[in-house]
N, C-alpha and C positions, 0 to 999 in steps of 0.2 A: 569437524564441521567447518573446520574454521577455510578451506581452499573454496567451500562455497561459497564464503559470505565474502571473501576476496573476489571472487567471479561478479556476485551483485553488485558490490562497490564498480567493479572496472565499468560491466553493462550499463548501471544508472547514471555514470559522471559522463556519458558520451552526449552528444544536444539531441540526438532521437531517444536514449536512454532516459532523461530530464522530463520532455516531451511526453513520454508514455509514462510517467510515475506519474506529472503532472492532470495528466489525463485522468489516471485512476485515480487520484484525491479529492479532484470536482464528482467524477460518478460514486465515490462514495463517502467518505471521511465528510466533505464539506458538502452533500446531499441532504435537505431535512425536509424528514416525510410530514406530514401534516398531521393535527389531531386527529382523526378517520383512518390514520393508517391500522391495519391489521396484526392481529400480534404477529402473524406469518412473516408479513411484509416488513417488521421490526428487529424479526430473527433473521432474516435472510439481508437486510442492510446492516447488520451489527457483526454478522459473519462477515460482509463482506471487508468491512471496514477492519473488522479483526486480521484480515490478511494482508491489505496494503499496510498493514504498520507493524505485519510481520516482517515483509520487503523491505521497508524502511529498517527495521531494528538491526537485520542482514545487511544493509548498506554501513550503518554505523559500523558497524564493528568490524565488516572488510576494512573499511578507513581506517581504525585503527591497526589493526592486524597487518 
């Protein structure tokens, strides 16, 4: 796995790469649904947010690598 997560690091560190990570952290990770949100609407924000900090965990460790 490790030449994909060298791929994420190159794609993220670029200013559209930054740009579109940064994007995805406002629409989820730093989104906060209100008390009336649905458990639906709770699981599918927590998914979503489970995936940008999968991309993220992939950037780290290209860096490293």
């Amino acid at each position: 796995m490790q030449e994909i997560e060298k791929k994420f690091a190159r794609v993220f560190q670029t200013p559209d790469g930054r740009a579109v990570l940064e994007h995805l952290r406002k629409i989820t990770i730093e989104r906060v649904l209100g008390p009336n949100a649905t458990d639906s609407e709770l699981r599918w924000s927590e998914a979503n947010r489970a995936f940008v900090r999968q991309i993220e965990s992939m950037i780290a460790r290209g860096k490293k690598g």
